[in-house]
C-alpha positions as CSV (number, residue, x, y, z in Angstrom):
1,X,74.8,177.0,126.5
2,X,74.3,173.3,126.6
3,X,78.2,172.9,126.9
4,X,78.4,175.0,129.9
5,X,75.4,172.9,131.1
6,X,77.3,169.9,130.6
7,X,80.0,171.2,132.4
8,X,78.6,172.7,135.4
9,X,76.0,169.1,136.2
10,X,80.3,167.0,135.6
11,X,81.5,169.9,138.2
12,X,79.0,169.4,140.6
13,X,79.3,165.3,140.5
14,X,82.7,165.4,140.3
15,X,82.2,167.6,144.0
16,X,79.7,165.6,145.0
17,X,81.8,162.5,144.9
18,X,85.1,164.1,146.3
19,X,82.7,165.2,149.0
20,X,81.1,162.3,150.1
21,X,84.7,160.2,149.8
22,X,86.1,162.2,152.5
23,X,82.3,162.7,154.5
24,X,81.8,159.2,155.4
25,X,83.8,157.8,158.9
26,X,86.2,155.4,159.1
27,X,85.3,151.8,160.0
28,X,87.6,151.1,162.3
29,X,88.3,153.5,165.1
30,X,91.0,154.5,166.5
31,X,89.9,153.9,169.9
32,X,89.2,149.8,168.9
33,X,92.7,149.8,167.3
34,X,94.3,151.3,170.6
35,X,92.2,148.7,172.6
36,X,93.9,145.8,170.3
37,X,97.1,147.2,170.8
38,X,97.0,147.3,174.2
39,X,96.0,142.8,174.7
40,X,98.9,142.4,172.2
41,X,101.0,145.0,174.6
42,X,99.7,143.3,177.6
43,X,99.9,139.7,176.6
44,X,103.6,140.6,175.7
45,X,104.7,142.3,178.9
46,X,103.2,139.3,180.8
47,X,104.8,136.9,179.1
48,X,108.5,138.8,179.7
49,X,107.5,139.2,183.7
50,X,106.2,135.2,183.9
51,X,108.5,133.2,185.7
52,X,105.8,129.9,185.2
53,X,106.6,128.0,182.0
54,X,103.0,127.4,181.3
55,X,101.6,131.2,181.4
56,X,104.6,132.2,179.6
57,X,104.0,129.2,176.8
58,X,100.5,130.4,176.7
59,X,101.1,134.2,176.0
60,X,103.7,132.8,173.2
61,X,101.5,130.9,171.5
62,X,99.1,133.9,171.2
63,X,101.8,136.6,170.1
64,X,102.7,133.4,167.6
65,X,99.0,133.8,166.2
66,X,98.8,137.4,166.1
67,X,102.1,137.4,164.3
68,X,100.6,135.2,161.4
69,X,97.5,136.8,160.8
70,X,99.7,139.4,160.3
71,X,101.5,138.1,157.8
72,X,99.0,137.0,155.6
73,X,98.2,138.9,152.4
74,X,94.6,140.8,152.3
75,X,92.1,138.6,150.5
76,X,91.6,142.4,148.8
77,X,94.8,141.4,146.8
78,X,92.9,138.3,145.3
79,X,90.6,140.5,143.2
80,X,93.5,142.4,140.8
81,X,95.0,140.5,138.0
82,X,98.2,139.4,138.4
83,X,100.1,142.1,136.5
84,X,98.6,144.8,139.1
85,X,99.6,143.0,141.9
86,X,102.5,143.8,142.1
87,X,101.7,148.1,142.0
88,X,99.3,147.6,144.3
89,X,100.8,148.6,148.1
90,X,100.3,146.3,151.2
91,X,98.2,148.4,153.8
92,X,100.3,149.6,156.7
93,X,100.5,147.8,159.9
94,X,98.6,150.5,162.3
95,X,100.8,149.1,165.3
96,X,103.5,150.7,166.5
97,X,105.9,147.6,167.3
98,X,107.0,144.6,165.4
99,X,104.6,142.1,166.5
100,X,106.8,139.1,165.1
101,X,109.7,140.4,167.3
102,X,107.6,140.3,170.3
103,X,106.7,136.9,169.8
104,X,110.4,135.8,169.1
105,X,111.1,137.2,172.1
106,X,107.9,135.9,173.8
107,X,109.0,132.3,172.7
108,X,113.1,132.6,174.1
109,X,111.8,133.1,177.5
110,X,109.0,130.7,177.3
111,X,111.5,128.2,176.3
112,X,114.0,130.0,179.0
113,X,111.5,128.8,181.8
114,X,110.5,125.5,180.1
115,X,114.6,124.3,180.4
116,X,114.1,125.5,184.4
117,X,111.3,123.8,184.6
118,X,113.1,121.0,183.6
119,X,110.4,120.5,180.6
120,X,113.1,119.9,177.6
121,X,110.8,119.3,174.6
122,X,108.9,122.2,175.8
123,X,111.9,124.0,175.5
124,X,113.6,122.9,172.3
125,X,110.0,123.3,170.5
126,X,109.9,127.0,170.8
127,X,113.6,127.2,170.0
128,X,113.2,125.1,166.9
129,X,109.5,126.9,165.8
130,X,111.4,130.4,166.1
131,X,114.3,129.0,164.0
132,X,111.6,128.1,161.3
133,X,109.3,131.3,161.9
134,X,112.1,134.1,161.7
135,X,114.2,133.1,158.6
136,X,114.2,137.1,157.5
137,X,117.5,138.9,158.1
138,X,115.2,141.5,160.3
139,X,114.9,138.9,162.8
140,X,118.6,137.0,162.7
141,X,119.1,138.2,166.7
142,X,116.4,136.3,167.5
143,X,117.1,133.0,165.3
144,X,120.8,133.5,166.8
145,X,119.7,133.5,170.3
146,X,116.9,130.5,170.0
147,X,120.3,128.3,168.1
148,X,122.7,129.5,170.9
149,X,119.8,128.3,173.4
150,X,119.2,124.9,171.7
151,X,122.5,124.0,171.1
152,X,123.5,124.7,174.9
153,X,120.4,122.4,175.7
154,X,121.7,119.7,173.7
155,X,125.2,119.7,174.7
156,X,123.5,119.6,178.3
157,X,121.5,116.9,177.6
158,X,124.2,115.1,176.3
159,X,126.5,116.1,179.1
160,X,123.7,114.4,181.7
161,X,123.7,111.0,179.6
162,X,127.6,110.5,180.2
């Protein structure tokens, strides 16, 4: 009797606590992700349909930000030992696009309008800081096209001192 006591009270907790896992609502709604999504979105699309150097800069540098926040590891991961780590998953992005690629290709026609603009260093800064932010293989189209970019500026450049 005291057995099936025992096991009934561990049933009922056991419910309880799958209960009240699945009961309680998310933090984070979908609505505020979609609303997050949509300034990246927008800061993105006006960057591509800029034709100023400075708005185009500006949206860059925010996509840039966005992009390494990111990238950082959760500060969640601090709290396992070290032989966990490495079974324990990253969480998910909840966007649907590659926010790095957007600010790659934020940054080539930032620096696009900066050469038209006749602002150089402008220009071979954002070719240079996407050189040294998109080293993965994922992002070698972008890395090929900010090189090809700086190395026609130079050989301009040089062109103009003869």
């Amino acid at each position: 009797m005291r057995n099936r006591k025992m096991s009934l009270v561990a049933v009922l907790v056991t419910g309880l606590f799958a209960a009240g896992c699945q009961s309680s609502p998310a933090t984070t709604s979908v609505r505020y992700d979609n609303v997050r999504f949509m300034d990246i979105w927008g800061t993105y699309t006006h960057c591509l349909s800029s034709d100023k150097a400075q708005a185009a800069m500006l949206d860059s540098s925010k996509l840039q930000q966005v992009s390494q926040i990111r990238t950082h590891p959760s500060p969640l991961e601090d709290l396992f030992p070290t032989k966990f780590k490495n079974r324990v998953a990253q969480p998910a992005s909840r966007l649907a696009v590659d926010i790095h690629a957007m600010a790659a290709a934020c940054s080539l026609h930032a620096g696009d309008l900066a050469i038209l603009a006749g602002e150089h260093d402008l220009a071979r800064n954002h070719f240079r800081q996407i050189l040294s932010s998109h080293t993965q293989s994922d992002y070698s189209y972008y890395a090929a096209q900010a090189r090809e970019r700086l190395s026609h500026l130079e050989s301009t450049l040089q062109a103009a001192l003869r």
